[in-house]
PDB file of N, CA, C, O and CB in Angstrom:
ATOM      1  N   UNK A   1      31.185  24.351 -37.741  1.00  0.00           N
ATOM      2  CA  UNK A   1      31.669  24.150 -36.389  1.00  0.00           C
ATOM      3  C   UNK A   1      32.058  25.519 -35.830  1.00  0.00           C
ATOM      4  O   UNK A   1      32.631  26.340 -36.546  1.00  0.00           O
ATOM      5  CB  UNK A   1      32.878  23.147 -36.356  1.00  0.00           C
ATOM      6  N   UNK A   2      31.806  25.721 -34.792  1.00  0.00           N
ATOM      7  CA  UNK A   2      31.698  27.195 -34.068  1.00  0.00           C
ATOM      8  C   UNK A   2      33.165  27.065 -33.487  1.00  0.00           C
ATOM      9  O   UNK A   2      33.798  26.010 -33.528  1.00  0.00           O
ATOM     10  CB  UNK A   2      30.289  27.447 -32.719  1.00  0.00           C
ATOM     11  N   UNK A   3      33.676  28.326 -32.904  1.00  0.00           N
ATOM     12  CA  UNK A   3      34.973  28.393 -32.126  1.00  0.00           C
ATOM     13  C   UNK A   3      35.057  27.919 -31.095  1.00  0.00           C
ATOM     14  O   UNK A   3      36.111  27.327 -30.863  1.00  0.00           O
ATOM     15  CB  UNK A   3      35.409  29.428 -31.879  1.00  0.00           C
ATOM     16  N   UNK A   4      34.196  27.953 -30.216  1.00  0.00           N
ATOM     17  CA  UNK A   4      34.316  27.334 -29.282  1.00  0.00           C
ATOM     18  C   UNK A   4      33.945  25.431 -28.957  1.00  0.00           C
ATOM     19  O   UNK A   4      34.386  24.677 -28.090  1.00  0.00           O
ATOM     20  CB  UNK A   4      33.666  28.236 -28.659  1.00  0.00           C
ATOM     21  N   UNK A   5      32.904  25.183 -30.159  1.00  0.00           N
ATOM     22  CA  UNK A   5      33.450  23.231 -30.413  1.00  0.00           C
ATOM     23  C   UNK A   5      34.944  23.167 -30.690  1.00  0.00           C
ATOM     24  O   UNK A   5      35.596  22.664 -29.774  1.00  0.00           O
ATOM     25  CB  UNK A   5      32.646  22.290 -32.086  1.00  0.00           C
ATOM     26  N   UNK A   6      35.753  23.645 -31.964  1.00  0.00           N
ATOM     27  CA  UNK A   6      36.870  23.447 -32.011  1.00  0.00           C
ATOM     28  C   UNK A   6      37.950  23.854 -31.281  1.00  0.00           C
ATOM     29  O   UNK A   6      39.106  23.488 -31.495  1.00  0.00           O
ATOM     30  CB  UNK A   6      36.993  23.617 -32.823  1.00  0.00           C
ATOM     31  N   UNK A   7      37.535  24.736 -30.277  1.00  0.00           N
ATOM     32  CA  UNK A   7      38.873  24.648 -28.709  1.00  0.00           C
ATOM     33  C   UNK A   7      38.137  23.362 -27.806  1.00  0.00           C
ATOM     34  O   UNK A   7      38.879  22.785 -27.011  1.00  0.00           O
ATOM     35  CB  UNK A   7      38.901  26.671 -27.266  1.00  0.00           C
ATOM     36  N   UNK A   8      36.686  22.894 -27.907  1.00  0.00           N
ATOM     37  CA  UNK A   8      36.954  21.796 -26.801  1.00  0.00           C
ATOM     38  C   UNK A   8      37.214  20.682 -27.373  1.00  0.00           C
ATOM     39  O   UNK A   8      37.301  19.660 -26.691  1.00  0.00           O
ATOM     40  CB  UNK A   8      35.881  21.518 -25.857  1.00  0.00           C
ATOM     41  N   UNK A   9      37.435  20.656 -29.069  1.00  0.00           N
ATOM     42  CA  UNK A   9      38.110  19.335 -29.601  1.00  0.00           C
ATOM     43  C   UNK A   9      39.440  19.023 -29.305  1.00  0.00           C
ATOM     44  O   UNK A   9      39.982  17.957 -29.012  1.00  0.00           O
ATOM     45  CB  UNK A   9      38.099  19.281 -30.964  1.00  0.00           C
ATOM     46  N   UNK A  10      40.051  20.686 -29.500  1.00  0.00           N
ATOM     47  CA  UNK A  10      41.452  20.860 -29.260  1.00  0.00           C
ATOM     48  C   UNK A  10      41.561  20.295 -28.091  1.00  0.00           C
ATOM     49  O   UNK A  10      41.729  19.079 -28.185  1.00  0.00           O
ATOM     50  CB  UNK A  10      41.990  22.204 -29.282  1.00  0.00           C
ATOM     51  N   UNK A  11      41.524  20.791 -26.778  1.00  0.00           N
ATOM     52  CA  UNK A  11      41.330  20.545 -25.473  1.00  0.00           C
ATOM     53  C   UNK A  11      41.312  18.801 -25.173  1.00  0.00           C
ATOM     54  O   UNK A  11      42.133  18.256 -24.434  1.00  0.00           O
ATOM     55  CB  UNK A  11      39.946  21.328 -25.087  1.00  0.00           C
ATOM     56  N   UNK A  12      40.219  18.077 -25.895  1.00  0.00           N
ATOM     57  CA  UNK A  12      39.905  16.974 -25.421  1.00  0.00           C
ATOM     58  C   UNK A  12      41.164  16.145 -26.115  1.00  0.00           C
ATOM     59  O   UNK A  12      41.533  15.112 -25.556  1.00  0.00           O
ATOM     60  CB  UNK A  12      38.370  16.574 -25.739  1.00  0.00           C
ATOM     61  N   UNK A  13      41.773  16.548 -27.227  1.00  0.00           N
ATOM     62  CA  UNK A  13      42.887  15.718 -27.393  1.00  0.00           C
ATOM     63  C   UNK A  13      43.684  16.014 -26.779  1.00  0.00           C
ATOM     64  O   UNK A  13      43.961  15.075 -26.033  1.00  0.00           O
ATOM     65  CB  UNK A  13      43.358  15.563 -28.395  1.00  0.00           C
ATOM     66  N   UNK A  14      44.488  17.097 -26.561  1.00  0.00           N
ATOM     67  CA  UNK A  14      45.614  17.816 -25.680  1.00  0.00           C
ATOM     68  C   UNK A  14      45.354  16.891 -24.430  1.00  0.00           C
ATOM     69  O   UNK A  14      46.133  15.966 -24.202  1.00  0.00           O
ATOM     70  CB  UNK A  14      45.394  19.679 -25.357  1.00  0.00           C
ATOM     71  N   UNK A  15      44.417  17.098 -23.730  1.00  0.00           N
ATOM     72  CA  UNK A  15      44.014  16.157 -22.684  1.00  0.00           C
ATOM     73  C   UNK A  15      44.345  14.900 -22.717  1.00  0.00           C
ATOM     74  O   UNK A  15      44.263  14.326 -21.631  1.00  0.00           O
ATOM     75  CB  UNK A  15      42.823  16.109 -22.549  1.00  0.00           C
ATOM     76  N   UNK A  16      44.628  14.397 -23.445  1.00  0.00           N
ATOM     77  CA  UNK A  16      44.416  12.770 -23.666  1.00  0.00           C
ATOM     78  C   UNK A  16      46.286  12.559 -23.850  1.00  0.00           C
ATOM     79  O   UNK A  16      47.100  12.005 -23.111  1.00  0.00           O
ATOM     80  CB  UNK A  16      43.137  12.224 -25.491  1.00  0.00           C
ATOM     81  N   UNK A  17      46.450  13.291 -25.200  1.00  0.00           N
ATOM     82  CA  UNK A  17      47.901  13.333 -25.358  1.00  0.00           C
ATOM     83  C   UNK A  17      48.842  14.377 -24.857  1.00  0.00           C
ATOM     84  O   UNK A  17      49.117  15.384 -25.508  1.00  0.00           O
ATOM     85  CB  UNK A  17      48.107  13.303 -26.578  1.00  0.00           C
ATOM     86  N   UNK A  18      49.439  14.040 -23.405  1.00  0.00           N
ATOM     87  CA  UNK A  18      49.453  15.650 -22.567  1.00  0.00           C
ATOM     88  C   UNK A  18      51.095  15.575 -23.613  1.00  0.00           C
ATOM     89  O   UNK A  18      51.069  16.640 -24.231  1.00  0.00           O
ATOM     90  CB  UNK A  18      49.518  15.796 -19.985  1.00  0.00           C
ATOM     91  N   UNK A  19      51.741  15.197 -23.816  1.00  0.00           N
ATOM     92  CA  UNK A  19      52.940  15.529 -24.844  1.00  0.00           C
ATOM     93  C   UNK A  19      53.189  15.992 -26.257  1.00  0.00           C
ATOM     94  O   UNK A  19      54.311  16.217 -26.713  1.00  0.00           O
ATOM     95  CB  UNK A  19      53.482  14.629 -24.939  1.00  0.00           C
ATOM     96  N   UNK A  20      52.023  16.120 -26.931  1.00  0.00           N
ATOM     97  CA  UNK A  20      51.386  16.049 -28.221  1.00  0.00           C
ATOM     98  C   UNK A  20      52.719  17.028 -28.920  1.00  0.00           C
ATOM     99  O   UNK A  20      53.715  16.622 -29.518  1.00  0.00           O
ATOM    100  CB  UNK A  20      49.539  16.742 -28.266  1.00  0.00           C
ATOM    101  N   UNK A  21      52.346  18.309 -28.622  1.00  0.00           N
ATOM    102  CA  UNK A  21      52.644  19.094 -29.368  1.00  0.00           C
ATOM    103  C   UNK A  21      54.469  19.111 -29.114  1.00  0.00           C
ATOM    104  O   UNK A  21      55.231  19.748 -29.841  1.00  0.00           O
ATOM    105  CB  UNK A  21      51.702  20.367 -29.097  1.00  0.00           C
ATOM    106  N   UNK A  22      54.971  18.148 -27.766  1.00  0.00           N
ATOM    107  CA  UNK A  22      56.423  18.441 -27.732  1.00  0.00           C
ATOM    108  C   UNK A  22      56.730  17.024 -28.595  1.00  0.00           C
ATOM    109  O   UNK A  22      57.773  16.933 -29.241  1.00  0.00           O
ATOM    110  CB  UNK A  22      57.202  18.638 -25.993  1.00  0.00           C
ATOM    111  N   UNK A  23      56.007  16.214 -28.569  1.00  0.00           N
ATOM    112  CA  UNK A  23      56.163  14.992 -29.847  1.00  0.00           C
ATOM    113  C   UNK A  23      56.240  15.088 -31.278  1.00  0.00           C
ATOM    114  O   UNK A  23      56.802  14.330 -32.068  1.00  0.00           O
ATOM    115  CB  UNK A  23      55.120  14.172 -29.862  1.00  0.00           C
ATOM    116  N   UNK A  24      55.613  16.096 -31.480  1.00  0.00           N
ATOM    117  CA  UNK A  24      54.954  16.098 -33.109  1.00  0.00           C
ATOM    118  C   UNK A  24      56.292  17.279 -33.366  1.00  0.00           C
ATOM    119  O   UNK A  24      56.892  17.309 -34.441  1.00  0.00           O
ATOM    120  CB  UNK A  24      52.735  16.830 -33.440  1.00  0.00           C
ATOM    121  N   UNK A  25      56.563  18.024 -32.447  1.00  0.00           N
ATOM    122  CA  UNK A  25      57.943  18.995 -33.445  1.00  0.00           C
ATOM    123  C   UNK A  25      59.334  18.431 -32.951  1.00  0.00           C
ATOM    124  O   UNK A  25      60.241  19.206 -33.253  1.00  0.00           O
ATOM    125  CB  UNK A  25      58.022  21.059 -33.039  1.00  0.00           C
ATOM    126  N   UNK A  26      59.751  17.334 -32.295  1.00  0.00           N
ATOM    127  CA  UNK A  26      60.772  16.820 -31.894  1.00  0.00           C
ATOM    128  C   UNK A  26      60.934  15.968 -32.617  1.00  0.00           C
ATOM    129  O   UNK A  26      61.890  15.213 -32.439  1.00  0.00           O
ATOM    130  CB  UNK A  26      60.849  16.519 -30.817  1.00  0.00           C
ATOM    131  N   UNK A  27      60.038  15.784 -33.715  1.00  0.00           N
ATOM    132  CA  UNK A  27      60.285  14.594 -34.491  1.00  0.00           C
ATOM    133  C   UNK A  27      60.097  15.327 -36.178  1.00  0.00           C
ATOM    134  O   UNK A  27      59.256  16.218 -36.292  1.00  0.00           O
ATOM    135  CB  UNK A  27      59.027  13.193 -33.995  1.00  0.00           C
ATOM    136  N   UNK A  28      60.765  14.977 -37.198  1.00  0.00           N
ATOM    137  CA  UNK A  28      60.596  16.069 -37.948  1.00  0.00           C
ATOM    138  C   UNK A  28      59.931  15.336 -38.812  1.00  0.00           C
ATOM    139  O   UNK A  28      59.675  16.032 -39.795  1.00  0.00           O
ATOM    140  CB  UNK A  28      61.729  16.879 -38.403  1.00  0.00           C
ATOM    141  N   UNK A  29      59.359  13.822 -38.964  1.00  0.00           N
ATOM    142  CA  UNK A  29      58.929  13.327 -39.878  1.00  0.00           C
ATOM    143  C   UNK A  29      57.108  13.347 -39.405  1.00  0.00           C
ATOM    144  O   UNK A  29      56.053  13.492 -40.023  1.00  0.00           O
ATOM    145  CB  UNK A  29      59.794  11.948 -40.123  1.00  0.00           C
ATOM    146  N   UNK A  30      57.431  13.155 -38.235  1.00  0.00           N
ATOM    147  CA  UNK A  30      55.749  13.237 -38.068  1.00  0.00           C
ATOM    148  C   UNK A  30      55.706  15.001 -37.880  1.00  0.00           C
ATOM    149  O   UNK A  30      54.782  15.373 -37.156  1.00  0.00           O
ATOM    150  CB  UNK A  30      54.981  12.150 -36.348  1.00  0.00           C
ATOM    151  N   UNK A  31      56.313  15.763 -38.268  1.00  0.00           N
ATOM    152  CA  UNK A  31      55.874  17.062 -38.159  1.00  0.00           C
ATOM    153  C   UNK A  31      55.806  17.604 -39.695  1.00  0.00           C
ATOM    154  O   UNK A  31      55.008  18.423 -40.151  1.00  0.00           O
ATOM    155  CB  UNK A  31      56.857  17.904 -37.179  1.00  0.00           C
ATOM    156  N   UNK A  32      57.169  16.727 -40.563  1.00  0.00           N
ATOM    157  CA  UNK A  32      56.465  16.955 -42.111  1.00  0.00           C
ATOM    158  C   UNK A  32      54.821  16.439 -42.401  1.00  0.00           C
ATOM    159  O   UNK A  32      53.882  17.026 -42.939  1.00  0.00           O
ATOM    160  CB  UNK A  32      57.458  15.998 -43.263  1.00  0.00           C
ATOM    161  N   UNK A  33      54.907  15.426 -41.946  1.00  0.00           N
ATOM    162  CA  UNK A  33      53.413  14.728 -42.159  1.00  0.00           C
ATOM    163  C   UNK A  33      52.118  15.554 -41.921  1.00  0.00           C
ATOM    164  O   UNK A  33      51.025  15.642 -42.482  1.00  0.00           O
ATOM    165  CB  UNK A  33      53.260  13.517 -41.161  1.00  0.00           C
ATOM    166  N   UNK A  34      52.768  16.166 -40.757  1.00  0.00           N
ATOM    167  CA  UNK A  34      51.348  16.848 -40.228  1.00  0.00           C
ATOM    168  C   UNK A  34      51.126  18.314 -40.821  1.00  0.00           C
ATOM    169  O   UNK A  34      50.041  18.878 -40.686  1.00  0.00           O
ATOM    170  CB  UNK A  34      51.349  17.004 -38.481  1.00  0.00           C
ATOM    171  N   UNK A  35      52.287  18.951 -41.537  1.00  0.00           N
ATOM    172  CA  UNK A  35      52.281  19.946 -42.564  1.00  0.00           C
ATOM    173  C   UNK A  35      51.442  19.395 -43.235  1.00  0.00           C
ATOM    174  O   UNK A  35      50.244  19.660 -43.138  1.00  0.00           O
ATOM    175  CB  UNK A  35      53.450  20.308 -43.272  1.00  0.00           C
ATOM    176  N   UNK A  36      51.895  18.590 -43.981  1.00  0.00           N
ATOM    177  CA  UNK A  36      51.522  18.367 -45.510  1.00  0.00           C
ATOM    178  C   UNK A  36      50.152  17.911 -45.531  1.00  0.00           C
ATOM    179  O   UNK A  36      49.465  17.885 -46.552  1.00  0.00           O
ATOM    180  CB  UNK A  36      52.453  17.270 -46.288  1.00  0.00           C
ATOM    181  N   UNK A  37      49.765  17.549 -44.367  1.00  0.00           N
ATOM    182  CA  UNK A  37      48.177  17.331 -44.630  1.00  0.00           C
ATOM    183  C   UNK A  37      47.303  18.522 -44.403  1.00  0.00           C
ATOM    184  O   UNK A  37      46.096  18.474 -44.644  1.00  0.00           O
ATOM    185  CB  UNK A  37      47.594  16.218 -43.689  1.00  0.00           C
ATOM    186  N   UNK A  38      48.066  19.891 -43.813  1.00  0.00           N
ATOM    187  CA  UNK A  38      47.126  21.012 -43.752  1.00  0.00           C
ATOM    188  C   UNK A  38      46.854  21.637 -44.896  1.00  0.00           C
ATOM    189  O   UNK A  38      47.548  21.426 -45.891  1.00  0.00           O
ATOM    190  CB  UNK A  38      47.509  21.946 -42.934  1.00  0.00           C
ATOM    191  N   UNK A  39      46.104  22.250 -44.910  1.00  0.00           N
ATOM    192  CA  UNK A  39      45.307  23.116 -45.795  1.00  0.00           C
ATOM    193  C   UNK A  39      45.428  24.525 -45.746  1.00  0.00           C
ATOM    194  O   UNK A  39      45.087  25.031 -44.676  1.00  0.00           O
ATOM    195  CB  UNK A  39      44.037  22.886 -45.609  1.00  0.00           C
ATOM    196  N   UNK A  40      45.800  25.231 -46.571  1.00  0.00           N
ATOM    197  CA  UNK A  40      45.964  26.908 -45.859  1.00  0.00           C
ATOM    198  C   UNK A  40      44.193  27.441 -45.966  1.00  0.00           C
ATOM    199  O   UNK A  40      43.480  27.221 -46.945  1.00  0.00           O
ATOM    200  CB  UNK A  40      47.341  28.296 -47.178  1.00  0.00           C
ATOM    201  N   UNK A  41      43.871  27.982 -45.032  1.00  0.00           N
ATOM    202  CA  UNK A  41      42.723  28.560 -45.245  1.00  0.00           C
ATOM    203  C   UNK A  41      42.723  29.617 -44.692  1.00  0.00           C
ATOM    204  O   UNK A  41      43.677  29.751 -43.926  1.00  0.00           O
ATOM    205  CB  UNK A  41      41.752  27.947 -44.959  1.00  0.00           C
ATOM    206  N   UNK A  42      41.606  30.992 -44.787  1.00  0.00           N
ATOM    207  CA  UNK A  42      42.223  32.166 -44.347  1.00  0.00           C
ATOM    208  C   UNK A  42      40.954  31.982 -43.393  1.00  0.00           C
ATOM    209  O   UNK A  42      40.829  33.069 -42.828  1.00  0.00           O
ATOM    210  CB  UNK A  42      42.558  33.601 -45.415  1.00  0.00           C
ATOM    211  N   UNK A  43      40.165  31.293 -43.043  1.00  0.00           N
ATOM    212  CA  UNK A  43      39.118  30.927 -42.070  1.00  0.00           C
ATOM    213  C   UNK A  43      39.407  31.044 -40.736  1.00  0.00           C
ATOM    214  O   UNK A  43      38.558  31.095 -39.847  1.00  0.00           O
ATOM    215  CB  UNK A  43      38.717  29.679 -42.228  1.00  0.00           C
ATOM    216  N   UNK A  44      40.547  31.084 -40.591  1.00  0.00           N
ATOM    217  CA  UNK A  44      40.814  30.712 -38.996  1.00  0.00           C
ATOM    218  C   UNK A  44      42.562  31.007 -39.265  1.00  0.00           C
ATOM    219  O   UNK A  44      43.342  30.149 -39.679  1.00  0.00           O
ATOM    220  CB  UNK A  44      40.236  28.674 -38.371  1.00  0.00           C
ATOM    221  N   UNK A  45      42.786  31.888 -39.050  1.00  0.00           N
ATOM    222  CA  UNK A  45      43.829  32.948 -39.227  1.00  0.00           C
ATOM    223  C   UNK A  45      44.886  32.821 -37.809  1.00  0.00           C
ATOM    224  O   UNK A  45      45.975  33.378 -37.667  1.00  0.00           O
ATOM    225  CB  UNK A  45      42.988  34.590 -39.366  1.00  0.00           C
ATOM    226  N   UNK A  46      44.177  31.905 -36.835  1.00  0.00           N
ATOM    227  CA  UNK A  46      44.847  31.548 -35.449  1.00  0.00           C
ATOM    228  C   UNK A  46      45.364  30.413 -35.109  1.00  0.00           C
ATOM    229  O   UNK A  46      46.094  30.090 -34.173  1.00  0.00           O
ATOM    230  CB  UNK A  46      44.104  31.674 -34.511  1.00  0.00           C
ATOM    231  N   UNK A  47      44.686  29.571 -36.384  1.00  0.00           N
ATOM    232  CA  UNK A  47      45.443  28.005 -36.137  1.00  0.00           C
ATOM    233  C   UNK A  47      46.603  28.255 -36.719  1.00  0.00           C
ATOM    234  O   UNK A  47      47.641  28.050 -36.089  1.00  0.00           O
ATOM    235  CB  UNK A  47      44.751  26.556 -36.851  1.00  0.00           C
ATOM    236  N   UNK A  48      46.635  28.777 -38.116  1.00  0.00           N
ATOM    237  CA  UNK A  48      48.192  29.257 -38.461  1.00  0.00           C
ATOM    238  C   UNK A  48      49.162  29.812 -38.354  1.00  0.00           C
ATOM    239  O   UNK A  48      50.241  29.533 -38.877  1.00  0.00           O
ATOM    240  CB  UNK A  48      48.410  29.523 -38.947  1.00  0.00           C
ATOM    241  N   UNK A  49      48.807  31.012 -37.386  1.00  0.00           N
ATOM    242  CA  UNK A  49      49.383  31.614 -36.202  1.00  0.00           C
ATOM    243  C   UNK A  49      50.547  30.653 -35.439  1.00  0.00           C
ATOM    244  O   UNK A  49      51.769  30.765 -35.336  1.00  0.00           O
ATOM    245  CB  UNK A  49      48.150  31.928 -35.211  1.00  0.00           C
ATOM    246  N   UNK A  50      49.359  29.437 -34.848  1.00  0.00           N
ATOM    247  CA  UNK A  50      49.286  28.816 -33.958  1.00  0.00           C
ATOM    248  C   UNK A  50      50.956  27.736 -34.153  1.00  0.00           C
ATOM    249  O   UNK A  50      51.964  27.510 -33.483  1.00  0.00           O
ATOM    250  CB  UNK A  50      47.711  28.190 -33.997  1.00  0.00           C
ATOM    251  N   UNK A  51      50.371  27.335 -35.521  1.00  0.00           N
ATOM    252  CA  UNK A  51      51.378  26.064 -36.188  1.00  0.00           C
ATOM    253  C   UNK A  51      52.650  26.962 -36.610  1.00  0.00           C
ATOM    254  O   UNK A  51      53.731  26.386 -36.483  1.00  0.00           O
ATOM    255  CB  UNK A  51      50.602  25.104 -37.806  1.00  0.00           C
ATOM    256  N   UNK A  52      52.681  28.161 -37.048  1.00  0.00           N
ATOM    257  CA  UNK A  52      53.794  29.065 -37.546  1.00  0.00           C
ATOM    258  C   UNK A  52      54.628  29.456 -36.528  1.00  0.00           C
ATOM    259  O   UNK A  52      55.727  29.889 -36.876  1.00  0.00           O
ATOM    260  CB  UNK A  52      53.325  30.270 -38.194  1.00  0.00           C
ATOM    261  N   UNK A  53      54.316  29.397 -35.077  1.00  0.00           N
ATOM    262  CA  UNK A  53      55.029  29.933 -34.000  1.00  0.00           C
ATOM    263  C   UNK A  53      55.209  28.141 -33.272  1.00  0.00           C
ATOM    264  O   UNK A  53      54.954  28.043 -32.072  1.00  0.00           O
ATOM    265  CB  UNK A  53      53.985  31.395 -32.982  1.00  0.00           C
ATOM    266  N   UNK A  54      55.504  27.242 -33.801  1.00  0.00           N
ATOM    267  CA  UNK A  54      56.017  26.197 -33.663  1.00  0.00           C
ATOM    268  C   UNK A  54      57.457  26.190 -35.058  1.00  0.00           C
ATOM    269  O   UNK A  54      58.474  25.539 -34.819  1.00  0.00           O
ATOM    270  CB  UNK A  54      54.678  25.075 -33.707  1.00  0.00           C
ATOM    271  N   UNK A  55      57.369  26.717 -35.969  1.00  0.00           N
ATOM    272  CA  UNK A  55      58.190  26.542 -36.726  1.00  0.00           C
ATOM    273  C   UNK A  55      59.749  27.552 -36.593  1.00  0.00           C
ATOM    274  O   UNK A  55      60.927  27.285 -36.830  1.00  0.00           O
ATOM    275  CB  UNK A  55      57.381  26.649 -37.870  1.00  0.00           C
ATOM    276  N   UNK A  56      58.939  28.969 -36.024  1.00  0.00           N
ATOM    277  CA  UNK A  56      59.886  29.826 -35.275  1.00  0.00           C
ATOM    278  C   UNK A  56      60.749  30.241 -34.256  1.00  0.00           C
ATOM    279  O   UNK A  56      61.646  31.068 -34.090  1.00  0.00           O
ATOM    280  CB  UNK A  56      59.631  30.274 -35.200  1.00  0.00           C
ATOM    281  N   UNK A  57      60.024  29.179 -33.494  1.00  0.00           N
ATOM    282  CA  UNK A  57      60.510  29.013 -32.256  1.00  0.00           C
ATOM    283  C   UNK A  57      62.025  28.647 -32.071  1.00  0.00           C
ATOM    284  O   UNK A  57      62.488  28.491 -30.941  1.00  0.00           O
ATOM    285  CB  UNK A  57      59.722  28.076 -31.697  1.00  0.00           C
TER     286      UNK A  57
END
């Protein structure tokens, strides 16, 4: 999957769930959940970025 399919996957959910991301860290059980199902991979060095500056905030 190329970078740019996975920003319009991103996109098409964000779209759908316009609260997503203020849901999923206001709640700490569906935000353990959604840890624990990631995967560290060094493939994409921006999604973890991405999820790590939700934890710092």
């Amino acid at each position: 999957m190329t970078r740019e399919e996975k920003e319009r996957a991103v996109d098409a959910v964000l779209s759908r769930y316009e609260c997503l991301g203020a849901t999923v860290v206001s709640d700490d059980d569906a935000l353990c959940r959604l840890l624990q199902s990631l995967e560290f991979s060094d493939a994409d060095r921006d999604v973890s970025e991405y999820l790590c500056s939700y934890l710092v905030a």
